[in-house]
Wavefront OBJ file of the C-alpha trace (Angstrom):
o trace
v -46.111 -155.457 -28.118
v -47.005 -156.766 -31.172
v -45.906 -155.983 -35.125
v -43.716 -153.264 -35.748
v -45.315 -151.344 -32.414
v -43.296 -149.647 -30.190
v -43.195 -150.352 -26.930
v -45.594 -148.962 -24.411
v -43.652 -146.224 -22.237
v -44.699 -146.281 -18.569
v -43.201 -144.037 -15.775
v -43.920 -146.053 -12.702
v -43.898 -144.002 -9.132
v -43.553 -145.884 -5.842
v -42.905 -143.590 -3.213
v -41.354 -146.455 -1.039
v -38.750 -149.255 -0.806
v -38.925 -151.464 -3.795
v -38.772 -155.435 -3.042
v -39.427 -154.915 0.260
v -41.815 -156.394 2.183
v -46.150 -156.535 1.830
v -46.758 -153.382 -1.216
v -42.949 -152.696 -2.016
v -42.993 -156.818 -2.709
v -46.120 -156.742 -4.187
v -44.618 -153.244 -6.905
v -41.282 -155.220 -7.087
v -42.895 -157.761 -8.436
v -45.176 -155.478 -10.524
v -42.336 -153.830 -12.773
v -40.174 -157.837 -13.594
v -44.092 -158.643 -14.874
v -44.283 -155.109 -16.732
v -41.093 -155.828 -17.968
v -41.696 -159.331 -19.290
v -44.439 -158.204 -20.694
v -42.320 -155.908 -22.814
v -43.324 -152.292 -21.455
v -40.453 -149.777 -21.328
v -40.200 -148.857 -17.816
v -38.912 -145.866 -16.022
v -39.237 -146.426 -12.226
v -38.777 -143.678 -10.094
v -39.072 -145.751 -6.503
v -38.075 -143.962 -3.026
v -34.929 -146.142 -2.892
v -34.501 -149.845 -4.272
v -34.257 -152.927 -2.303
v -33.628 -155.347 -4.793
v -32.418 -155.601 -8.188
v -35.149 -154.830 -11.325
v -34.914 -156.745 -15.024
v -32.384 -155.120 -17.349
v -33.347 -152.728 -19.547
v -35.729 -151.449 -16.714
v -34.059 -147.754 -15.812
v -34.659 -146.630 -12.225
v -34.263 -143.092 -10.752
v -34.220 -143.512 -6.661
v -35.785 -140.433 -5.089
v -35.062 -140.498 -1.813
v -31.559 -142.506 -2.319
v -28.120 -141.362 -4.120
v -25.475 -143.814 -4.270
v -25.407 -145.350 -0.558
v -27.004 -142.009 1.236
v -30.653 -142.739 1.780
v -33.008 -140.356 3.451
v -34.407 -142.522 6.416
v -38.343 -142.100 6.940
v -38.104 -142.143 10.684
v -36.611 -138.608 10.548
v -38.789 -137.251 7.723
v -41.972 -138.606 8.795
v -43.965 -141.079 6.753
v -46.062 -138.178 5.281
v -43.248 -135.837 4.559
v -41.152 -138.491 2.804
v -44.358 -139.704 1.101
v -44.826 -135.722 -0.258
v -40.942 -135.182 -0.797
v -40.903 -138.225 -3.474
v -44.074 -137.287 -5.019
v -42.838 -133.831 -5.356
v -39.918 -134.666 -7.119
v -41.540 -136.712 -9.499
v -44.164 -134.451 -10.246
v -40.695 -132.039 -11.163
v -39.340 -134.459 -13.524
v -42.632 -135.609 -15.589
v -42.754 -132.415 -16.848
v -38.987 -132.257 -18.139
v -39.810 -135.993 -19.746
v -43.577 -135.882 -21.518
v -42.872 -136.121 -24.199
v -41.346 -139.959 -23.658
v -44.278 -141.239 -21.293
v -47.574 -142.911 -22.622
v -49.065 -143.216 -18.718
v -47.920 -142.669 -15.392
v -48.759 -145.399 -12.820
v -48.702 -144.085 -8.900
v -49.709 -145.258 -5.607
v -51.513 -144.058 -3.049
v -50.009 -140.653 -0.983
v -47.401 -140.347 -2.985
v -49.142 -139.453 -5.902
v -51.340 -135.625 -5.596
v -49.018 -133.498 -7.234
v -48.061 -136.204 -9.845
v -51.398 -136.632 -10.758
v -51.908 -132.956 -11.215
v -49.044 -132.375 -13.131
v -49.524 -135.384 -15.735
v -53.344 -133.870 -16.293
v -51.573 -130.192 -17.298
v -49.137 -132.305 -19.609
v -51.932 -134.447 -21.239
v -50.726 -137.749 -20.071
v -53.127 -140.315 -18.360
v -52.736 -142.274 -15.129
v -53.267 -145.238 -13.480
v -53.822 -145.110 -9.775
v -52.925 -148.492 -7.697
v -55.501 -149.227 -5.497
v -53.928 -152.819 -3.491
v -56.847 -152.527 -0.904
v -60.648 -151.476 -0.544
v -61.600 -147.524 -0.390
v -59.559 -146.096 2.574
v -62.837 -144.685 4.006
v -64.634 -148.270 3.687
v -61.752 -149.751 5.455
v -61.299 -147.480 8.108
v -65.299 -147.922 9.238
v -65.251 -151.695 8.735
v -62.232 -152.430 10.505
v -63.961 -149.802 13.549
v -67.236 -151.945 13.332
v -65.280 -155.227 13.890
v -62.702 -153.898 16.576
v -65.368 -152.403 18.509
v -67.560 -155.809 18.451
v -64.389 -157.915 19.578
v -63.556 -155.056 22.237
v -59.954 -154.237 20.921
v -58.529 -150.929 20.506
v -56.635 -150.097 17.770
v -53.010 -147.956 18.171
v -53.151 -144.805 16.792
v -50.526 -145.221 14.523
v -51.928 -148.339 13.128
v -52.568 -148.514 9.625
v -56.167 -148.888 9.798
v -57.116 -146.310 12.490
v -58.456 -143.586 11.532
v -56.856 -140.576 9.995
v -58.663 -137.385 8.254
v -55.370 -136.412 6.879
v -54.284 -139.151 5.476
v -58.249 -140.096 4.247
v -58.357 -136.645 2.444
v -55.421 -136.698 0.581
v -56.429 -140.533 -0.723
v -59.700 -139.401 -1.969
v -58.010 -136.646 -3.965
v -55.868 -138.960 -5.830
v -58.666 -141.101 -6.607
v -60.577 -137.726 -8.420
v -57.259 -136.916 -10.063
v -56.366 -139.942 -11.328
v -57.494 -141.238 -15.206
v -58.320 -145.255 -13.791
v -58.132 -146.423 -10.478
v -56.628 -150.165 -10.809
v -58.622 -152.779 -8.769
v -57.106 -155.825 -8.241
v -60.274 -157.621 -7.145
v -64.373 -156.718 -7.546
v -64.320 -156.569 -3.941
v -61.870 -153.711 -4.211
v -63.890 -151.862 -7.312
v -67.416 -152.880 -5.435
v -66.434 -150.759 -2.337
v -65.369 -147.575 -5.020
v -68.701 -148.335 -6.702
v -70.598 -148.299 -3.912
v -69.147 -144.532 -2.747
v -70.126 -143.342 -5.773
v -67.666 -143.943 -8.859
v -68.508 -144.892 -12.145
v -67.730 -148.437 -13.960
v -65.694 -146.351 -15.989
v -63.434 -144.801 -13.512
v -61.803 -148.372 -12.460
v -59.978 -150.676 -14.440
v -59.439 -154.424 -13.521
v -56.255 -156.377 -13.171
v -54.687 -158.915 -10.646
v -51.754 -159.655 -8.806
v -49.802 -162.857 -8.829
v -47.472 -165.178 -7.098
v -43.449 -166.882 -7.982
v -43.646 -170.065 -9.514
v -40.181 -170.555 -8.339
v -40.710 -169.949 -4.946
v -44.458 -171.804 -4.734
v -44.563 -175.155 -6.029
v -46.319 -178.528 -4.624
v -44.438 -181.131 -2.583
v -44.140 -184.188 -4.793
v -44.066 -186.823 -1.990
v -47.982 -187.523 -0.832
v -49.162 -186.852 2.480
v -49.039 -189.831 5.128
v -52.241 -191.839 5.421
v -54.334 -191.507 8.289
v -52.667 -187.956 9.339
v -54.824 -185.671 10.722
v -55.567 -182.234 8.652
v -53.624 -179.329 8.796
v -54.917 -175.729 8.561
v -52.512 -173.028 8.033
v -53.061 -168.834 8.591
v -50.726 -166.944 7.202
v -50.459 -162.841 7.169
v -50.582 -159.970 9.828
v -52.480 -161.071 13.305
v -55.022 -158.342 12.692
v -58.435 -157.610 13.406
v -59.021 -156.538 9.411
v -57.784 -160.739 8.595
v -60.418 -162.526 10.413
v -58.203 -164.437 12.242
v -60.723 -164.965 15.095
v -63.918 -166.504 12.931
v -61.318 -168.736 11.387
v -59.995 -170.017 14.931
v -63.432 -170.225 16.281
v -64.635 -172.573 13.427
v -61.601 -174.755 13.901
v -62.256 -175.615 17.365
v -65.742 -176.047 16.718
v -65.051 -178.838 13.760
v -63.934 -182.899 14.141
v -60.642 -181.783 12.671
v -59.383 -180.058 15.516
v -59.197 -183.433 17.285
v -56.724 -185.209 14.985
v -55.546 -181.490 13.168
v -53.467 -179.227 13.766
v -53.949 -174.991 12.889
v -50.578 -173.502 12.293
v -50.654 -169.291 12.701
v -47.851 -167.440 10.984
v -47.326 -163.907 11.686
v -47.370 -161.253 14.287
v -49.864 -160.072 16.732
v -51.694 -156.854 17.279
v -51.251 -157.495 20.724
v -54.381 -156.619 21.908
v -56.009 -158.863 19.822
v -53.932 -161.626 20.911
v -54.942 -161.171 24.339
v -58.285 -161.364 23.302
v -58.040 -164.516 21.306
v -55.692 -166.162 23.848
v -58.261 -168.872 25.367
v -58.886 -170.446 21.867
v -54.928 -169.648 20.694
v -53.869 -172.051 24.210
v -55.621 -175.286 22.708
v -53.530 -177.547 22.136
v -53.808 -178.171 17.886
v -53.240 -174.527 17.748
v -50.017 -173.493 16.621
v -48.607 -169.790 17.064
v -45.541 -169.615 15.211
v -44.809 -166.123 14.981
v -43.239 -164.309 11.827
v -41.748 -167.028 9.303
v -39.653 -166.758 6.594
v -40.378 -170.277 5.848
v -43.890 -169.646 4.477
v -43.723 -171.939 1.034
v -42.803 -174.971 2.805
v -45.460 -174.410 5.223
v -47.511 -173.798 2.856
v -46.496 -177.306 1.144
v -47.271 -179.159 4.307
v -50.540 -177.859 5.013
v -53.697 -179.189 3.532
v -55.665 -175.731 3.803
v -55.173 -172.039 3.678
v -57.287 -170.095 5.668
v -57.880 -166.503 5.010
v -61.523 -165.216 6.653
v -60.715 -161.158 5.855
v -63.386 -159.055 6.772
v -61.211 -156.354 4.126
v -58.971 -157.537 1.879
v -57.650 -155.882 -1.662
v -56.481 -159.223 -3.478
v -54.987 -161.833 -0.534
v -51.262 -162.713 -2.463
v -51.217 -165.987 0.412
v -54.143 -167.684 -1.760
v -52.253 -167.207 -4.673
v -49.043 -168.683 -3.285
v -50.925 -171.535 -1.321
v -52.812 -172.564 -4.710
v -49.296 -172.755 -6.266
v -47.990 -174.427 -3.298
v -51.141 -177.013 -3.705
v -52.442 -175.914 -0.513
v -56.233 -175.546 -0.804
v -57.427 -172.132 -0.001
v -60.731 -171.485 2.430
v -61.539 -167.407 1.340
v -64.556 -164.977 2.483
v -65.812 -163.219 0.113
v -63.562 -160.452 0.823
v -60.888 -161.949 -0.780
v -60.099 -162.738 -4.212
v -61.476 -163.658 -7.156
v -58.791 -166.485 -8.032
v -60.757 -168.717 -5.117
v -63.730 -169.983 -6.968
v -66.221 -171.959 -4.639
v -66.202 -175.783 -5.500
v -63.384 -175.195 -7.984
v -60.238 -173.756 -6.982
v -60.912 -173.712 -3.279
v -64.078 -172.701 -0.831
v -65.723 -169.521 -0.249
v -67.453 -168.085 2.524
v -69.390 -165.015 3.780
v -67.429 -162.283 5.962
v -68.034 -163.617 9.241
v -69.997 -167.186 8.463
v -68.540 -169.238 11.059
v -70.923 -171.842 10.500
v -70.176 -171.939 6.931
v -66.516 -172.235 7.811
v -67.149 -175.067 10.233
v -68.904 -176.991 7.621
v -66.473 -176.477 5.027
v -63.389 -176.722 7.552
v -65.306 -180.561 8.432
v -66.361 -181.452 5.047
v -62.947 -181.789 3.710
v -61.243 -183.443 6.985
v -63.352 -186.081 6.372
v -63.907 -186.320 2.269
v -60.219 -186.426 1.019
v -61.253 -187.039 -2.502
v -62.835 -183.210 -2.540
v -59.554 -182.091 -0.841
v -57.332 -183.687 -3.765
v -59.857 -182.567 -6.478
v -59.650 -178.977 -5.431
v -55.664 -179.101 -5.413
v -55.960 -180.473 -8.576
v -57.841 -177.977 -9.926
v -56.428 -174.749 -8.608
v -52.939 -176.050 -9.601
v -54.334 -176.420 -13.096
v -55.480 -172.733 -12.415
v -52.432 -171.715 -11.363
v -50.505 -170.420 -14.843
v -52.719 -168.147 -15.054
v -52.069 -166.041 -11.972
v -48.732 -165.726 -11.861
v -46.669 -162.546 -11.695
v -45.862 -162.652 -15.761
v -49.278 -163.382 -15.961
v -50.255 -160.630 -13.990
v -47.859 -158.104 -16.210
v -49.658 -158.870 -19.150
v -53.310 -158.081 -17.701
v -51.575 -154.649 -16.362
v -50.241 -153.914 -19.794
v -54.056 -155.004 -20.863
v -55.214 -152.114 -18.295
v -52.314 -149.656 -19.227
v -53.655 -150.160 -22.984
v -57.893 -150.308 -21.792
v -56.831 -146.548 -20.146
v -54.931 -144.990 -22.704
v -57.760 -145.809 -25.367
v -60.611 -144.415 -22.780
v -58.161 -141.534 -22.368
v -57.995 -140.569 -26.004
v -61.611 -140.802 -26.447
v -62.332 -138.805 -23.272
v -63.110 -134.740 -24.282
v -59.991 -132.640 -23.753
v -62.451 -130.478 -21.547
v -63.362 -132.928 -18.811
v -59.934 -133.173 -18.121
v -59.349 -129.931 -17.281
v -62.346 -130.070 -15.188
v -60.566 -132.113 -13.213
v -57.768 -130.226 -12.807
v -60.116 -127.034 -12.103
v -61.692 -128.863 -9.135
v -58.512 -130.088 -7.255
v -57.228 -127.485 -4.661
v -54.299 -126.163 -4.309
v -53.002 -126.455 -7.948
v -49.447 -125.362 -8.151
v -47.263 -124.878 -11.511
v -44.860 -127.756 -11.576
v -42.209 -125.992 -12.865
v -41.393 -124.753 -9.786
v -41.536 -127.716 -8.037
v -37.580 -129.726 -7.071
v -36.297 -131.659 -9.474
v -34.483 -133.722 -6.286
v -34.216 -134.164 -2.956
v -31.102 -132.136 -2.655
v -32.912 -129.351 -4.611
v -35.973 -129.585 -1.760
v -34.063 -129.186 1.069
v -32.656 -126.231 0.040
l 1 2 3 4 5 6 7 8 9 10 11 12 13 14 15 16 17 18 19 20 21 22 23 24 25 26 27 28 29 30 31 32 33 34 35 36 37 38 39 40 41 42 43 44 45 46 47 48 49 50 51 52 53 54 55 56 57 58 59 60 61 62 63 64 65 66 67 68 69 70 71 72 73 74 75 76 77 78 79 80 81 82 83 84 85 86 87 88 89 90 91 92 93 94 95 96 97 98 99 100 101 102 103 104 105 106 107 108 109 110 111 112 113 114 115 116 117 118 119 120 121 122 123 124 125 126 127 128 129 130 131 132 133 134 135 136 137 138 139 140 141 142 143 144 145 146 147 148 149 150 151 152 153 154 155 156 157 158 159 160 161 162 163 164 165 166 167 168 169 170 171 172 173 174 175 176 177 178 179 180 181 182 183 184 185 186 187 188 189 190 191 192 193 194 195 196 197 198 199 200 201 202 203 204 205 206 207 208 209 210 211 212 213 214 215 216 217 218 219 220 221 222 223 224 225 226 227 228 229 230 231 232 233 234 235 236 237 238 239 240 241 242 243 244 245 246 247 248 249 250 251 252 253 254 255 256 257 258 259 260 261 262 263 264 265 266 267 268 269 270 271 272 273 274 275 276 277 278 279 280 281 282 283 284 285 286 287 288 289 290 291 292 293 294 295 296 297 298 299 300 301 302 303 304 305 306 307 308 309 310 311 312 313 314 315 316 317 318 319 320 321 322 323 324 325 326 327 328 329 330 331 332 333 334 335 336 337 338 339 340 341 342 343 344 345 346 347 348 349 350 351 352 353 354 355 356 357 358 359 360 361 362 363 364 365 366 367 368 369 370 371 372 373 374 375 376 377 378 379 380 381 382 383 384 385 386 387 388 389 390 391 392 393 394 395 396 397 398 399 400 401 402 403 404 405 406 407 408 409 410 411 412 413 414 415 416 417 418 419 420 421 422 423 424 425 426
């Protein structure tokens, strides 16, 4: 913060394990940005999976000391309601020391109400498209392929889980959209500009870096996919451009991650060729990334795509639909395509197997690019929408906000709420 200004006092509610894996990374790495960025943070995570910046104070809510209430035996949705619950409880005991609340999705309903009774605004993180947008594209695309979806799959459809989203997205002050693909599908359903708020997410310098010795001459291209084996990534336009370029002759295309296994059986006749690579989960993904000319990531439904991030630190040049992010810039930082152009793909997949001199311009550029998306980086344009928030907040009339509040159902008086998890068992 600048001058003599104190610092910004955020209450940040993740109603899962923090630094673990895909969103719990993705809010891990959220609060060491915040906290670089000099916000005074009070987490309140479900339990904590890896250690936060000092000065950061953390609350688990579903975790005392080494006892940690397992999700399996709640249920997903009961957990989800049992942290948000108890946070909802607390906020009231500690207004008067929070500027803004920051939540994520179902784990959030009663928080939301409560900070609107206490007068103190929120930011709701929105790390993929409208639910509702999702759930029909991702139905469009699996019934066109012919794969069924499990029912417990993330993007199947569920009306409970659906409903209580889209109530979190009325409660909340600013929905935070990582990408304009993720604020375009909001806009599109009927929210205002002013409802949504941008910022981005980032990637580890430390973790992503280039490989300082060059390539060998002559060596044949190498294409690398990297995420969940999922209907919603694409996988299957990227494969089917592949074989269809030159490159595939002399290339290789190395797959990291696991299958839906459906959709593996469907995509097994181009997966058996031999320059495709299956490699299963990896836990070596930034020196894959390091050997690999291109990163491939065709999404159909994406919210920001961390991989392009982390290849364009890892000077891996990034192929994105338009899905994707706004850090790939066509021509610039990398190539961009329509959802579902596999020509497009093919042409842009054989265009730089055979011009070189593109390939190392792009690298060049996006690595250039590259201080400016990373996860400090990232902080400060969250503190930038934690600030762009609070000053639409104060200027908002006290009236509309209880409007709000009047409209969502089942309104309860947080101070009856538990204050822990001990308290809501009993």
């Amino acid at each position: 913060m600048a001058g003599n200004e104190r610092p910004l006092r955020v209450l940040y509610s993740f109603p899962f394990r923090l630094g673990a894996s895909r969103i719990c990374y993705t809010a891990w790495q959220q609060v060491n940005g915040l906290a670089a960025a000099g916000v005074d943070l009070l987490v309140y995570p479900a339990s904590l999976g890896r250690e936060v910046p000092e000065g950061v104070r953390v609350s688990q809510t579903l975790e005392y000391k080494k006892l940690r209430l397992p999700y399996r035996i709640l249920g997903t949705m009961n957990a989800l309601a049992l942290h948000d619950t108890i946070v909802a409880k607390r906020i009231t005991k500690l207004a008067n020391t929070i500027d803004l609340i920051h939540v994520w999705s179902l784990g959030a309903r009663e928080t939301l109400k409560a900070a609107i009774r206490l007068g103190i605004p929120t930011v709701l993180e929105r790390p993929n498209a409208h639910t509702r947008f999702a759930y029909e594209i991702v139905q469009k695309e699996c019934e066109s392929l012919g794969v069924k979806l499990p029912p417990d799959h993330e993007h199947a459809f569920n009306s409970g889980r659906l409903q209580k989203e889209e109530e979190e997205y009325r409660l909340a002050t600013k929905l935070l959209c990582p990408s304009e693909f993720v604020a375009k599908t909001f806009l599109e359903r009927g929210f205002s500009e002013e409802q949504l708020v941008r910022h981005l997410y980032g990637y580890d310098e430390s973790i992503y870096f280039p490989d300082s010795r060059p390539k060998p001459a002559g060596a044949g291209i190498t294409m690398l996919f990297v995420g969940v084996c999922a209907v919603r990534k694409g996988l299957h336009y990227a494969l089917e451009a592949w074989l269809r370029s030159p490159a595939s002759k002399e290339g290789t295309f190395l797959i990291a991650g696991e299958f839906l296994p459906a959709y593996r059986e469907k995509l097994q006749p181009m997966l058996s060729h031999s320059s495709v690579h299956v490699l299963g989960h990896r836990n070596d993904v930034p020196e894959l990334m390091r050997k690999s000319d291109l990163l491939i990531l065709p999404s159909i439904e994406e919210g920001f795509g961390l991989v392009i991030a982390e290849a364009m630190g890892s000077g891996c040049v990034p192929l994105a639909s338009d899905a994707c992010t706004d850090i790939c810039r066509h021509m610039k930082t990398g190539m961009v395509h329509r959802v579902g152009d596999v020509d497009t793909i093919t042409e842009q997949i054989t265009l730089l197997h055979k011009d070189r001199a593109l390939l190392a311009k792009l690298r060049a550029a996006a690595l250039a690019f590259c201080p400016e998306i990373t996860w400090k980086a990232a902080g400060r344009k969250l503190l930038g929408a934690y600030m762009e928030t609070l000053a639409a907040y104060r200027s908002a009339a006290p009236d509309h906000r209880r409007e709000i509040l009047a409209d969502a159902p089942h309104v309860r008086d947080c101070s009856s709420l538990p204050a822990t998890a001990t308290d809501a068992k009993s």
